[in-house]
C-alpha positions, -999 to 999 in steps of 0.1 A, spaced: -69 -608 -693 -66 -571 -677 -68 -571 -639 -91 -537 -644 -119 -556 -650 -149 -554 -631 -150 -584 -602 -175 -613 -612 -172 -648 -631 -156 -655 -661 -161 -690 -682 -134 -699 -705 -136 -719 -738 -138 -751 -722 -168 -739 -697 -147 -739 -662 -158 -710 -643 -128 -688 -632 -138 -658 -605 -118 -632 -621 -93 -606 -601 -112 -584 -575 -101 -545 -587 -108 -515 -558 -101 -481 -573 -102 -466 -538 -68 -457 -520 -58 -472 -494 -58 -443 -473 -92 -427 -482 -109 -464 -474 -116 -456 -436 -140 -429 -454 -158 -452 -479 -181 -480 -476 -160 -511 -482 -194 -526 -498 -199 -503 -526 -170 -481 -523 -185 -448 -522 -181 -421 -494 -196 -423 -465 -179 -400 -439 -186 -404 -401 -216 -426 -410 -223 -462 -391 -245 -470 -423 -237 -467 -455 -264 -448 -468 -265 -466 -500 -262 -497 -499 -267 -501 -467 -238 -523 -458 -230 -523 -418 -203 -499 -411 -201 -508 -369 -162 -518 -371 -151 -482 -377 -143 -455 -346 -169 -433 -339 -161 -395 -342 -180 -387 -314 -158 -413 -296 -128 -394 -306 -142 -359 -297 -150 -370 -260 -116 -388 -260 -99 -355 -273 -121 -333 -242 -111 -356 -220 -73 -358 -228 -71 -319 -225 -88 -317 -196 -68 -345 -178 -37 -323 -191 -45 -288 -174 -56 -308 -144 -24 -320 -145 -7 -288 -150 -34 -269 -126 -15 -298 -98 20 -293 -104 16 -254 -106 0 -252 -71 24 -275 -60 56 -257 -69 73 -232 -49 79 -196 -60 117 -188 -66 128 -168 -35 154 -142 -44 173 -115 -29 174 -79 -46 219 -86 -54 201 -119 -70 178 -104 -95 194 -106 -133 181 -89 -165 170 -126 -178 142 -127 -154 123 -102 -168 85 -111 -164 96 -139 -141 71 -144 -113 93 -145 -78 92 -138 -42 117 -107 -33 126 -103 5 149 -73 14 145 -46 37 124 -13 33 149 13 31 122 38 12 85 48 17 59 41 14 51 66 -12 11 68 -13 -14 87 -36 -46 90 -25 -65 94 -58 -53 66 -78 -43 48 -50 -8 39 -58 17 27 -36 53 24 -40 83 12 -16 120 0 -20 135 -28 -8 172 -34 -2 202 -59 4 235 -57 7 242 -58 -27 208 -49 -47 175 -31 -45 141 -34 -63 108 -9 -64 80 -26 -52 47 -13 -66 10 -18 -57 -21 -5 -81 -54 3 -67 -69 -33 -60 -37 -43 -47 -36 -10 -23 -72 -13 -10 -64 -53 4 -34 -41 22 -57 -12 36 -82 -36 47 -54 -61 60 -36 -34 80 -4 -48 62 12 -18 49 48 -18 52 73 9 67 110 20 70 127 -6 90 106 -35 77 116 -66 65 91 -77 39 89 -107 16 67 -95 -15 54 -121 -48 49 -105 -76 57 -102 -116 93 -88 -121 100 -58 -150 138 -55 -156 146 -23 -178 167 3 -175 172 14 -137 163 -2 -108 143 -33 -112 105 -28 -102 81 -59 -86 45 -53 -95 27 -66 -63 -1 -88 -77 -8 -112 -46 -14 -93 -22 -24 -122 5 9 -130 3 28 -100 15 44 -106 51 58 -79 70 83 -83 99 84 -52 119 116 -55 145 107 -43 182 121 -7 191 148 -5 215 142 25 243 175 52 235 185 86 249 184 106 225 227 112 222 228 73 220 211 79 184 239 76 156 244 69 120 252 30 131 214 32 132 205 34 102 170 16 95 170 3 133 138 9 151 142 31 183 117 49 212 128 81 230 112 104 248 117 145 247 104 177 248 89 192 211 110 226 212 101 233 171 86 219 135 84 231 104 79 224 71 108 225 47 86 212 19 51 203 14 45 168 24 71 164 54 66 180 88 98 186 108 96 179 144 121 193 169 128 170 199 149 175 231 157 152 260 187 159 291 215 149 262 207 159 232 182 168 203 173 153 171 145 159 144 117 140 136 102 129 101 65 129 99 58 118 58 27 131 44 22 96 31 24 81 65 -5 101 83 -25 93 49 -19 56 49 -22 53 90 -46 82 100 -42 116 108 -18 133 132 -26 166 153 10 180 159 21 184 195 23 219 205 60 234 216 69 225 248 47 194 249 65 157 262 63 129 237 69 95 232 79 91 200 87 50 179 102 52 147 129 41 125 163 59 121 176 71 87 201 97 76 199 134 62 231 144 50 246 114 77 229 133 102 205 106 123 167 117 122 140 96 136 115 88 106 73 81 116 57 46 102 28 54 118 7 80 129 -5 61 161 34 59 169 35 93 185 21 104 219 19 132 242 31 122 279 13 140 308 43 138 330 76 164 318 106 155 300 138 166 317 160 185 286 188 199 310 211 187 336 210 207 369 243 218 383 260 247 401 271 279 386 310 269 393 300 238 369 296 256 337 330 255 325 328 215 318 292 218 300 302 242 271 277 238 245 256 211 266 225 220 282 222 228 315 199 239 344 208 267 366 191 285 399 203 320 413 193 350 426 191 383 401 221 403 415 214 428 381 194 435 354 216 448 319 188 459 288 210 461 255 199 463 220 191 429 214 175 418 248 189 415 285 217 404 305 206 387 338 232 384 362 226 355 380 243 343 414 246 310 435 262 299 463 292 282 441 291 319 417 278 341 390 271 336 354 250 356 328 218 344 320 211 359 279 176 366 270 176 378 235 147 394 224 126 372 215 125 350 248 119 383 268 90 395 248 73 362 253 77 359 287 42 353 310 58 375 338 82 397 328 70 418 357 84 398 387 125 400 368 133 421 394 168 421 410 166 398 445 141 372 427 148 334 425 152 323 389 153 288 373 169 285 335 171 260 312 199 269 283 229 256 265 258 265 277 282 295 257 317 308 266 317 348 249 351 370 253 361 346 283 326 347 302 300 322 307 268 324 295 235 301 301 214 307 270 179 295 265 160 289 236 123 293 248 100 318 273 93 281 286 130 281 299 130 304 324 108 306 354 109 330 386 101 309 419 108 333 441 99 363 439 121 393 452 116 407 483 92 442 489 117 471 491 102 504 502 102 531 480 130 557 478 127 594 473 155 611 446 176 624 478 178 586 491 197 575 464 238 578 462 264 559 441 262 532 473 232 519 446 245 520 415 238 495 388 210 482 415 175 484 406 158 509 430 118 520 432 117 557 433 88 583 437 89 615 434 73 645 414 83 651 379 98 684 369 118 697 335 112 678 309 138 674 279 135 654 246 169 637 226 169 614 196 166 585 216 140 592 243 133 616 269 143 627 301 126 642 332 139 656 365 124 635 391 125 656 425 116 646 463 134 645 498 156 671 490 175 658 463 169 653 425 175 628 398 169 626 362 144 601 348 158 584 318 131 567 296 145 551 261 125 559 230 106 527 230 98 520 270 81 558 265 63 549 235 52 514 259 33 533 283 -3 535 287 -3 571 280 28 587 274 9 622 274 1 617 308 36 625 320 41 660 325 58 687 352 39 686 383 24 647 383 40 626 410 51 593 400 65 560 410 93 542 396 116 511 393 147 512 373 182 507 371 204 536 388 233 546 368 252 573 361 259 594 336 284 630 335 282 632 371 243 630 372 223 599 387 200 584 363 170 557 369 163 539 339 135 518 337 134 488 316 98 485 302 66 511 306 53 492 332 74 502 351 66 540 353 31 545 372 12 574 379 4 583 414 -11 614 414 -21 645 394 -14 680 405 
């Protein structure tokens, strides 16, 4: 008898009932689909739809759907805990390898460059350093605006610690800043310096001085140059661009104005400047900066190439092509006091240089063919305090060789008149005596009205008395110094 046959009862020839072998075609591994009743599918079904047999033993799908939700969501809970739980890496700059590309770290160094800032897309970008290592540190727009609103920009001198999303390619490694929140900043406190204490051991150190400005320019557009002078020494100061956009604008101090200027030190060609972090960093001082040392005439010899401050009497007054020679006189000596061109065109009262008046200079010290020179830099440097005794005026046949190389106020009426290549010359005549009035091609073309001189109009003058083949001459420095007193 074949075991295929259908299940049911079988009676053999002697009438004995025999139930015959039960046959299931369905596999074994298909039954969890099928009723077990009448064998046909019945998929997620409780019921089976045909025959109605009770299917309640199996697992419910729906059961194993909420069981699957619940699974995956008990993972990234999981996952969500141990995340906020784990420390970022820390690294150094030196520490950072071409394997940890994309790796998400903290980087603490020092800010040895920047910020760089552009206002339109709002990109920032800084470097920071180690012994060993440096990374660029970048911030996109988002990023920029939170460290706005935080006030927690970073500057030269800074130590910073920075998370982010490391890119390692060819070059120097960049951070992209991405949690902003988490940028600290740790901004030493400056150290008060004079201004020669500032050297190249300083490097990235934080410093205040105080000086005069004496200058600024602008080598390049986006850095202003400012020129700063205390008693020992000068030294330039770096005003980014970027800085006064990141920390508000900056209204330059005007020559000659005292500051009080913080910032961090850095090197131009291993020369120290003093770079700006911040625009509020900078301030004007009502009370004056000393720039020179004051000391006696006799003293000059020890300050060559220092800056000094000098007072003397004006003993004589020497015009030459590029300016005038002052010689100026103490109790302790004489020196000459330079004023090239430019200083003595920009003086407020070049009017009261007159020999016997009281002068104060400010100038570095110069030794030329074995004399000693006080030279300043600005009209600002020299000032007369005193000025010179009122000397009555002289008539031509007063004056005598007793005078020469003085400056003398002579009046008199003027006679011949002669023209050279390089000015002209009229006899001045009065008291019995004569002397020829020597005026240089540009003091003639200074004064009021040149045409105004002629034979006959009587005239008062101050000038240096020299001499020249045999002949007195007074020479007067500028055209104020010529004035009409009367016309015939």
């Amino acid at each position: 008898m074949e075991s295929g046959w259908p299940p049911g009862r079988y009676a053999d020839r002697s009438g004995a009932a025999h139930r015959l072998p039960f046959y299931n075609p369905i596999p074994e591994w298909s039954m969890s689909a099928h009723c077990p009743s009448c064998g046909r599918f019945v998929g997620p079904y409780e019921r089976c739809p045909y025959c109605g047999a009770n299917l309640a033993g199996r697992l419910s799908l729906r059961v194993l759907k909420l069981g699957a939700l619940i699974l995956a969501l008990a993972g990234f809970a999981l996952l969500w805990f141990v995340a906020a739980r784990s420390s970022i890496p820390t690294l150094s700059p030196h520490e950072i390898e071409r394997m940890m590309n994309l790796a998400y770290v903290r980087v603490v160094g020092l800010v040895t460059q920047g910020p760089s800032y552009d206002p339109e897309t709002a990109y920032l970008s800084f470097r920071l350093e180690d012994d060993g290592g440096e990374v660029r540190v970048v911030a996109y727009a988002n990023e920029t605006r939170a460290l706005l609103e935080a006030g927690s920009l970073p500057g030269l001198g800074d130590w910073v610690a920075a998370v982010g999303t490391l890119r390692i390619r060819e070059g120097v490694p960049t951070l992209i800043l991405d949690a902003p929140h988490r940028l600290t900043v740790a901004r030493p406190e400056p150290s008060p310096r004079a201004i020669a204490e500032v050297g190249p051991q300083d490097a990235f150190r934080r410093i205040t001085v105080r000086g005069q400005v004496r200058g600024n320019r602008r080598p390049y557009a986006g850095l202003t140059l400012l020129r700063l002078r205390d008693a020992t020494g000068e030294i330039e100061v770096a005003i980014p661009d970027d800085v006064t956009a990141l920390t508000g604008p900056l209204e330059v101090p005007p020559i000659g104005q005292a500051v009080q200027v913080t910032g961090t030190v850095t090197l131009y060609r291993d020369r120290p400047q003093i770079s700006l972090t911040d625009a509020a960093e900078i301030a004007s001082l009502e009370e004056p900066v000393p720039i020179a040392e004051p000391i006696p005439i006799a003293g000059l010899g020890s300050r060559v190439g220092r800056w000094v401050e000098v007072r003397g009497q004006i003993r004589r007054l020497s015009p030459f092509s590029a300016g005038l020679k002052v010689t100026l006189e103490d109790s302790t000596g004489q020196t000459t006091l330079l004023l090239w061109q430019s200083v003595y065109e920009t003086l407020t009262d070049p009017g009261a240089w007159q020999e016997g008046a009281t002068v104060v200079a400010q100038g570095e010290v110069n030794r030329y063919r074995g004399e000693m020179e006080v030279v300043p830099e600005l009209a600002g440097d020299v000032m007369v305090v005193v000025p010179p005794e009122e000397q009555p005026s002289l008539s031509p046949g007063d004056l005598s060789i007793a005078l020469l190389g003085r400056t003398v106020e002579v009046e008199g009426v003027l006679g011949e008149r002669r023209s050279f290549s390089r000015g002209v010359t009229f006899r001045l005549q009065g008291g019995g005596g004569t002397v020829v009035l020597l005026l240089w091609q540009e003091v003639y073309q200074d004064l009021p009205d040149p045409k105004a001189l002629r034979p006959g109009v009587r005239v008062r003058v101050r000038g240096k008395l020299d001499r020249y083949r045999g002949e007195l001459e007074v020479i007067p420095r500028q055209g104020r110094d010529v004035q009409i007193v009367s016309e015939p």
